[in-house]
TORLO-280559 format. One record per residue: x, y, z of N, C-alpha, C, CB in turn. Coordinates in steps of 0.05 Angstrom, whole numbers, plus 5000, padded with zeros to 4 digits. Atoms other than C-alpha are relative to their C-alpha. Glycine has a CB too. Layout:
N
XYZXYZXYZXYZ
...
END
This chain:
367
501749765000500050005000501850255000498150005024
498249825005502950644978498750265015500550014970
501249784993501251385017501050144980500350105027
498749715017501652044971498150235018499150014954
500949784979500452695016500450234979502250035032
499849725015498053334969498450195010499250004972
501249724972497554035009499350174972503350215031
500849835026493554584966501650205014496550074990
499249674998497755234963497950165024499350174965
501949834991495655815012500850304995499649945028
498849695011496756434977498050165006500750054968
502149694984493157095003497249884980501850494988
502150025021487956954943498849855009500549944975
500750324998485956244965497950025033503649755003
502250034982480056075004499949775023497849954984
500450234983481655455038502749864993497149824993
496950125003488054955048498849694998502650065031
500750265002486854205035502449845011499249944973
497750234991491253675067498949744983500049925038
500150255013490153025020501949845003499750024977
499050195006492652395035499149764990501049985014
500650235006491451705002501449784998499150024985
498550245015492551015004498449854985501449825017
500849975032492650734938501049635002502550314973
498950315005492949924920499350024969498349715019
501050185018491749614853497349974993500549815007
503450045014484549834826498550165036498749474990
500849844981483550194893501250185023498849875007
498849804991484850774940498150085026500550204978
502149844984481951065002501950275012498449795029
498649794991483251795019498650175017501150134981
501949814985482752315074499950284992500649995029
500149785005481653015069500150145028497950034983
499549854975483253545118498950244989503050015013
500949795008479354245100500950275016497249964999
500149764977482054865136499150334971504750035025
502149795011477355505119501750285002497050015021
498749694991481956145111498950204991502750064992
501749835001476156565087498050045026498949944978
502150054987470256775120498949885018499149974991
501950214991466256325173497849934980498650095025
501250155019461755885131497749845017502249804984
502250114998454955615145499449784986498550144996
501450145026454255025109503450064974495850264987
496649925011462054895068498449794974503949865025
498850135026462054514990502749975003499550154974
497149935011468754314974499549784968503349865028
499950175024469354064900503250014987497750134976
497650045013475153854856500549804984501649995015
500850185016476353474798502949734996499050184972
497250225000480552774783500250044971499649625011
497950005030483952714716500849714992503250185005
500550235002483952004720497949855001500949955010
502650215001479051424718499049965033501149654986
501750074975477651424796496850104997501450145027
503950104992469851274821500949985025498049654987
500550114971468351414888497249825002499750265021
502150214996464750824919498850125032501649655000
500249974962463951114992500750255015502049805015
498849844982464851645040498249995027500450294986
501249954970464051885117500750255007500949825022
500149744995463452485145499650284984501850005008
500449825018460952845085498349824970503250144996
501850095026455952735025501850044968497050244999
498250065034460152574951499349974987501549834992
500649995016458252644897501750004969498850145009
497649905021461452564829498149954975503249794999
501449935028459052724757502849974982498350374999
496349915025465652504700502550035026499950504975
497349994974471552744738500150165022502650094990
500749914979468253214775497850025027500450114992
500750144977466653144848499650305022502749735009
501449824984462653514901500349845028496750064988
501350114974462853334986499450235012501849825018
501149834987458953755019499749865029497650094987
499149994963458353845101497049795004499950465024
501150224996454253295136498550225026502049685005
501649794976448153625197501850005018497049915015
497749964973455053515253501450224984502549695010
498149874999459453925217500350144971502349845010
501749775010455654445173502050325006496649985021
499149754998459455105213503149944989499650125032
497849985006466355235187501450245008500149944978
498949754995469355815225503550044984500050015036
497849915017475156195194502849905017499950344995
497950234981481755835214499049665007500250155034
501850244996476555275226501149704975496250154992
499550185007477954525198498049835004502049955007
501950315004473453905175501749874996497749944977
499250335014475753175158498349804992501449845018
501350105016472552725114501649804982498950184990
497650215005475052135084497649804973501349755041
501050105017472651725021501549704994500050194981
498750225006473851014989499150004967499149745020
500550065021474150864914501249734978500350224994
498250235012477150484856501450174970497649664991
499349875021480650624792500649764985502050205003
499450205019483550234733502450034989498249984980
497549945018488650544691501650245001499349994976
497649804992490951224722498950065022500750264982
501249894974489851544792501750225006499949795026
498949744995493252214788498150165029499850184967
501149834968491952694854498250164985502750225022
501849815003486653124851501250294988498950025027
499549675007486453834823497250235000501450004967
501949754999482754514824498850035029497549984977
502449974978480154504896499050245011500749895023
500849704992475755064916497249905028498350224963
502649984984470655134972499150204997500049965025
502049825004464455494962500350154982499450125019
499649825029466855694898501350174995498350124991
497049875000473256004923503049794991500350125033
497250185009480155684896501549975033502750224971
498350024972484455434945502850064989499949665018
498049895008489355694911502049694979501450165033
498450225013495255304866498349824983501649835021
501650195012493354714833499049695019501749954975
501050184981493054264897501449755004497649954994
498650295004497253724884503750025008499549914962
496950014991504153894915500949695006500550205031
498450284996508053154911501249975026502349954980
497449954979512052954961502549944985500049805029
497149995011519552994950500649725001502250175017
499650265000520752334960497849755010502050005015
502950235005514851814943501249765021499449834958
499050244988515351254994499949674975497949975031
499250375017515850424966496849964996501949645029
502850005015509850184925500049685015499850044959
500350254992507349444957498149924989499949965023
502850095007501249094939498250035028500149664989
502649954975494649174983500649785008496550034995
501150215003493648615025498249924991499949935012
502650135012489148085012497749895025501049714980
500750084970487647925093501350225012501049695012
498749734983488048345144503050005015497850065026
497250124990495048365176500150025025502750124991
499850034977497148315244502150145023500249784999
496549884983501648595300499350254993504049894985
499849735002504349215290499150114974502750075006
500749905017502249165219497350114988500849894992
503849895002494449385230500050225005497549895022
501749705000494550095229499550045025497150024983
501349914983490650385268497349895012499850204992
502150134998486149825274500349975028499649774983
500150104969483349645355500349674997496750105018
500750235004481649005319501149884980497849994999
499350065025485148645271500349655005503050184988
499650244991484847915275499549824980498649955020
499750285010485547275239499149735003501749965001
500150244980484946785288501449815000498049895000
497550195000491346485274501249945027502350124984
497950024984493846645338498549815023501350325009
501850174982487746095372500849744993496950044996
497350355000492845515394497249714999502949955051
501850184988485945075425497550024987499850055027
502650045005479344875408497850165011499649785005
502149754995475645435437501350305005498249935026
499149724999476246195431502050115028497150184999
497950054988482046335478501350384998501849704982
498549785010486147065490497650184999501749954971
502549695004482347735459497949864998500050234971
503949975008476147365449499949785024498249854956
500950074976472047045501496549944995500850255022
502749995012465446635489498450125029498849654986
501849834976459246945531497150014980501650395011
502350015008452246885534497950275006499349765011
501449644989449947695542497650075015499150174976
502950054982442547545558499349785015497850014985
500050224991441546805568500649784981497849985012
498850235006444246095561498349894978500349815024
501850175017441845735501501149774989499150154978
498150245012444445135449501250044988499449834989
497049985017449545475419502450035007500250184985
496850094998456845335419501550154978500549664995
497549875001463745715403502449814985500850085030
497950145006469445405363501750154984499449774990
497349915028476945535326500249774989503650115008
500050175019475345195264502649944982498150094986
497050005017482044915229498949794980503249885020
500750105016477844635176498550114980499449865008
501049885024474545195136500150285015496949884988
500049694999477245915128499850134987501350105005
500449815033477046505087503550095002496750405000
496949915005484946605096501849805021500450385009
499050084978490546275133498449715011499850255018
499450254986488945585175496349975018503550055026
502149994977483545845223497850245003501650015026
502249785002477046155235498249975023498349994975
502250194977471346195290497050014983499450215040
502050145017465945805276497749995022501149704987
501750044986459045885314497449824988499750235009
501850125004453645365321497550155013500549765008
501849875000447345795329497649795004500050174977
503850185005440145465356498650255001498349745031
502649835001433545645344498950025026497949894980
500849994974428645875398500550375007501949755020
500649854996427046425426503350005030496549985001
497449964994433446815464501449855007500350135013
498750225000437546265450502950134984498249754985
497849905003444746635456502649814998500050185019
497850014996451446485438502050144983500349785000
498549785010457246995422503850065003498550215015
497750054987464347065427501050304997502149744988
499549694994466447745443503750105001498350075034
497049844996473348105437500050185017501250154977
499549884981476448425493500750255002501349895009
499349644996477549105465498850134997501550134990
502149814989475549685491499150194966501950245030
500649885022472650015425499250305006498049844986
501349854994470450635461501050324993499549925022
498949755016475751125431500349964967503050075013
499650055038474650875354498550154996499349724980
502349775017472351455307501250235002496750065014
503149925001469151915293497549854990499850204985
501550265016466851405245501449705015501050024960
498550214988467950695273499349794976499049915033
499050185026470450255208499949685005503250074992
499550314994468349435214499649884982498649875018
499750295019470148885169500149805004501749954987
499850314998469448175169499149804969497849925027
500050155024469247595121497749785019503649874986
502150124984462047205146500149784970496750235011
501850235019460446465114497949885015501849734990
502350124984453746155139498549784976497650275014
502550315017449245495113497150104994499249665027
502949975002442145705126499250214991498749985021
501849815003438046225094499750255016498049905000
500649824985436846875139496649855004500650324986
503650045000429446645166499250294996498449875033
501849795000423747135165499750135037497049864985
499549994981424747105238501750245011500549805003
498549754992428547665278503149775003498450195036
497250114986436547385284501750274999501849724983
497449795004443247725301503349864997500050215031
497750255000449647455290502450184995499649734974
498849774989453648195304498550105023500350204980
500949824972452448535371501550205006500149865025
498249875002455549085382498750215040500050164963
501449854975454449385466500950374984502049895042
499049685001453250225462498850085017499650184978
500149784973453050695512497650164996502850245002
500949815008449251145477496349805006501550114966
501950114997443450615495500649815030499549884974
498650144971445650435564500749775003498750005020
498450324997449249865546498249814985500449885036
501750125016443949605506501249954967497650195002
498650075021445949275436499750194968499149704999
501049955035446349605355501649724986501650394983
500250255005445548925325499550014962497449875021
499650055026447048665255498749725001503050024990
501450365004442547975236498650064966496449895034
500950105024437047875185496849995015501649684988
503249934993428847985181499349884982498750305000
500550035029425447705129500949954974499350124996
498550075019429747295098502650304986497649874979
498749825011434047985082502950155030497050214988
497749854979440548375124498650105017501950254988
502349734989437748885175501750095027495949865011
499549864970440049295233497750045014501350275001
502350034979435749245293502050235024499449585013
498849814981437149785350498649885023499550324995
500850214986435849375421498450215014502149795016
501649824974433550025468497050034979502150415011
502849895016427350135418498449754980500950284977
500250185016427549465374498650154964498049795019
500349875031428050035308501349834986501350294994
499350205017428949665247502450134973496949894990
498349925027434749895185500049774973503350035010
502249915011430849765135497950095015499349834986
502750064988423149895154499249704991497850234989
499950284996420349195157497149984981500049895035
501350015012415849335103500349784965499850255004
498350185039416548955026500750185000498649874965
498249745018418649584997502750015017498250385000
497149984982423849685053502249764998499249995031
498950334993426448915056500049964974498149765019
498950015024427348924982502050154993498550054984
496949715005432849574987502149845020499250475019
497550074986436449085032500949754979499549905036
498150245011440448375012499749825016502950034997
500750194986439647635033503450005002497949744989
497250074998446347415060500449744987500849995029
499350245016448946855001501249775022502350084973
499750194988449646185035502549804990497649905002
497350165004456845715031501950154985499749744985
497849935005460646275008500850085019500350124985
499749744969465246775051499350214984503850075020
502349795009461447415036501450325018495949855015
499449704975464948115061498550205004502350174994
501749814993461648475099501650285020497749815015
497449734986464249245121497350225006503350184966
501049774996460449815159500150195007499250015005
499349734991460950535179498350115018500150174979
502649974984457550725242501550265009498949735026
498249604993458951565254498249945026498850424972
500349984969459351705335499150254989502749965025
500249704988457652415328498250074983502650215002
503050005010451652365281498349894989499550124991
500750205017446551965248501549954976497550034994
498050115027450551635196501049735004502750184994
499750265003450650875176500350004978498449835009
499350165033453350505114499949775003502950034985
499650285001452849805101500949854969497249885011
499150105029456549455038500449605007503850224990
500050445007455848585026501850064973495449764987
498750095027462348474972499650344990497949694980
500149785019462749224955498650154989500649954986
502949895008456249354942498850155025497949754989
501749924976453249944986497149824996499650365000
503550115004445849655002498450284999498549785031
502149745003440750234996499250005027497349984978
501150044974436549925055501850075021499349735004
499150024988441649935096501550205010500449864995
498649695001444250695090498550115018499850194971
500849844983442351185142501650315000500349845025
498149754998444452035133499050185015500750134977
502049784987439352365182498250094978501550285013
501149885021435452495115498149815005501450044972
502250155001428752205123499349794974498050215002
500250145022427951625069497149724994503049885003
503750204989420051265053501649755004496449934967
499650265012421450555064503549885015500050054960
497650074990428750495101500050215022502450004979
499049954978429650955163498150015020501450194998
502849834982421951145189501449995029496349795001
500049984977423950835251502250085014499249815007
497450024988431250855257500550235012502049934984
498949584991430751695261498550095018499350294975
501850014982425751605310502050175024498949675006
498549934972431551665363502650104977500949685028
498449925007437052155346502850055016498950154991
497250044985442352025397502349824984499549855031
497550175014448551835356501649715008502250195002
498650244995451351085370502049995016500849904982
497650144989457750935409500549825014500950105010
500150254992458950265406503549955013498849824973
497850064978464349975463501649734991498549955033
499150265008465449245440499049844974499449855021
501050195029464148765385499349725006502549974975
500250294997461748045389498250004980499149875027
500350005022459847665341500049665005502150184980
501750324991455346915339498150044999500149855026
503050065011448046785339499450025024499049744983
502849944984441546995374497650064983500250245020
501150075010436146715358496450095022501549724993
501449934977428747015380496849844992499950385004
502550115004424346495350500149754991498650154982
499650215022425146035286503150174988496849974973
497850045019431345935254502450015016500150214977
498150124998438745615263501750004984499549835004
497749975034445545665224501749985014500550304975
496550024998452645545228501650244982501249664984
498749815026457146055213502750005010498850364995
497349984998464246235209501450314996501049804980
498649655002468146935221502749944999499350255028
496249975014475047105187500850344991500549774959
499149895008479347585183499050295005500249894981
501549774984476248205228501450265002499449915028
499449764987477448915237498750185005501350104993
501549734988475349535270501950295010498449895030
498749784998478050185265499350354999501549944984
500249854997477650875260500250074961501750075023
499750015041479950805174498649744985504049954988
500950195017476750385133502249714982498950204980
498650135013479049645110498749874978501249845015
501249995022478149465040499649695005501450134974
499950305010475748705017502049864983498049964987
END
C-alpha cells in the first residue's frame, strides 16, 4: 500500500488549504481530506475538485460525495455544517480506479480556489507494495483496535482477545476455532447457532472500542449454511453506551440483512416489502464481506455485502419512505464499546457460521 500526501497552496487569494492523503492499491484507494477555511466563517461548506483520472468514488463518511465525470462535490454532513475561519473539517472517502489515479486538482470551497493547483507531491514518494489480501497483524494493523485472523487460537475454543459469553441468556449454541474451513490462513471461529426464542451464543473481543472514530470502520469475512429466516436473528452485537449498554445489532428479518437497535427494537430497513427489498439476503456457503460505517457524532450508517453499498441499509439523518421511518425515530448518535459476534436467535431459525479475518478501526479496510 502506497501513501501520497497533496497540500493545496495558501496564497493570500485562496479560500481554503486542503491536506490530502491517500492510500492507493491496485484498482483501489481510500483517501482523507483535511479542509481548513481561511476565508470567511461558513454556514454550510461545499468543497469540489476534479480527478483527471479514471477514479469512482464508491463511499464516503463524514460528508455527502458526489461525482458527475471527473468532477466531484462533498458537501458538510448536519455535525459539521459551521466552518469558522481558521476552522477545519475531515472527511475521508473510498474508491477504485483502473488505469490512472493522478491526485486531485482545482480544489475550491464554496466556489473560492484554494489556491495553486493542489497537488504538491512529496519529495520523496515512499515504496509501492501490493494491498493486502487479509487483514495483517501485529504492529502491521494500522490503526486498527481490531485486527484479527484467528491464527493466533492455539485450542479448540476461543482463547486470548476473544471470550465466548452468553449476554442475555444460556441457550444451544456453541463457540469454536475451526481449522477446517477459512476464508484466509488455517483458522476461523465458527459458531453453532440454535433456534428458539433468546437462544444466545457469542464470542466477544476484549477490546475496549470506546475511543474508535469519529466513524467506527468494521470488516469481516461471514460464511453461513442457512438462509436468513423471516424471523428476527443477530449474529453481530455490538454493546453502546449511547443506549445504556443496550445492543446495535446486525442479523436478518425476512429472509433479508437488517439492523435492529435493542433500546427501541428500530428496524434498518423498515420491515415493510418495499423496505426489505432495498436490503440483501446474506448468500449461503460462500465467505461474503461484509464492512460498515457507524458515525459516533451523528446519524450516519453505511452497510456494503462484497462492495456493494445496500440502499436499505444506508442511514444520513435524511428522512427516506421505506428504510429509516423508525431508525430516526431516536437521534442520539451510537457509540458502540465492544464487538461480538455469533448467533441469537428470538424464534425460528438456526445456522452455522464462520468469522475470518476481522477489523475495527477508525479508517476503513478494504475487501
Amino acid at each position: 500500500m502506497t501513501g501520497l500526501t497533496a497540500t493545496s497552496a495558501a496564497g493570500a487569494a485562496a479560500g481554503c488549504r486542503v491536506d490530502h492523503t491517500v492510500n492507493k492499491w491496485s484498482g483501489g484507494y481510500v483517501a482523507q481530506f483535511k479542509v481548513t477555511n481561511l476565508g470567511p466563517a461558513i454556514d454550510g461548506w461545499r468543497l469540489t475538485w476534479t480527478y483527471t483520472g479514471d477514479q469512482q468514488v464508491t463511499s464516503a463518511w463524514n460528508a455527502t460525495v458526489t461525482q458527475t465525470g471527473g468532477a466531484v462535490v462533498a458537501e458538510h454532513t448536519s455535525a459539521n455544517r459551521a466552518l469558522a475561519t481558521g476552522g477545519t473539517v475531515d472527511f475521508g472517502l473510498q474508491g477504485t480506479w483502473r488505469s490512472a489515479d493522478p491526485a486531485p486538482v482545482d480544489f475550491a470551497l464554496n466556489g473560492v480556489s484554494c489556491g495553486g493547483d493542489g497537488t504538491t507531491p512529496p519529495t520523496t514518494p515512499p515504496p509501492t507494495t501490493p494491498p493486502p489480501t487479509t487483514p495483517p497483524s501485529g504492529a502491521d494493523c494500522g490503526d486498527a483496535v481490531i485486527c484479527s485472523d484467528f491464527e493466533d487460537q492455539a485450542g479448540p475454543a476461543p482463547s486470548g482477545a476473544w471470550k465466548f459469553t452468553v449476554p442475555d441468556c444460556q441457550g444451544t449454541g456453541t463457540a469454536a476455532v475451526d481449522t477446517a474451513v477459512a476464508h484466509s490462513g488455517s483458522r476461523s471461529l465458527r459458531i453453532d447457532g440454535g433456534a428458539g426464542y433468546c437462544n444466545h451464543a457469542f464470542v466477544a473481543s476484549t477490546a475496549d472500542l470506546s475511543s474508535v472514530g469519529p466513524v467506527m470502520h468494521v470488516r469481516m469475512w461471514v460464511r453461513h449454511t442457512t438462509a436468513l429466516p423471516s424471523a428476527h436473528v443477530t449474529f453481530v452485537s455490538l454493546p453502546d453506551t449511547s443506549q445504556s449498554g443496550r445492543s446495535l445489532r446486525v442479523g436478518g428479518q425476512n429472509g433479508a440483512l437488517q439492523w435492529n437497535r435493542e433500546i427501541d427494537d428500530a428496524t434498518l430497513p423498515a420491515q415493510s416489502p418495499a423496505g426489505v427489498a432495498l436490503s440483501r439476503p446474506l448468500p449461503t456457503d460462500t465467505w461474503q464481506c461484509l464492512r460498515f460505517a457507524i458515525d459516533t457524532t451523528a446519524p450516519g450508517l453505511d452497510t456494503w455485502l462484497d462492495g456493494e453499498q445496500i440502499p436499505g441499509l444506508h442511514a444520513d439523518g435524511v428522512p427516506t419512505q421505506d428504510i429509516d421511518q423508525q431508525w430516526l425515530a431516536r437521534t442520539t448518535p451510537p457509540r458502540p464499546t465492544a464487538l461480538r459476534l455469533g448467533w441469537e436467535s428470538y424464534g425460528t431459525g438456526d445456522d452455522t457460521l464462520w468469522f475470518d479475518d476481522v477489523t475495527v478501526g477508525s479508517t476503513p479496510a478494504g475487501c
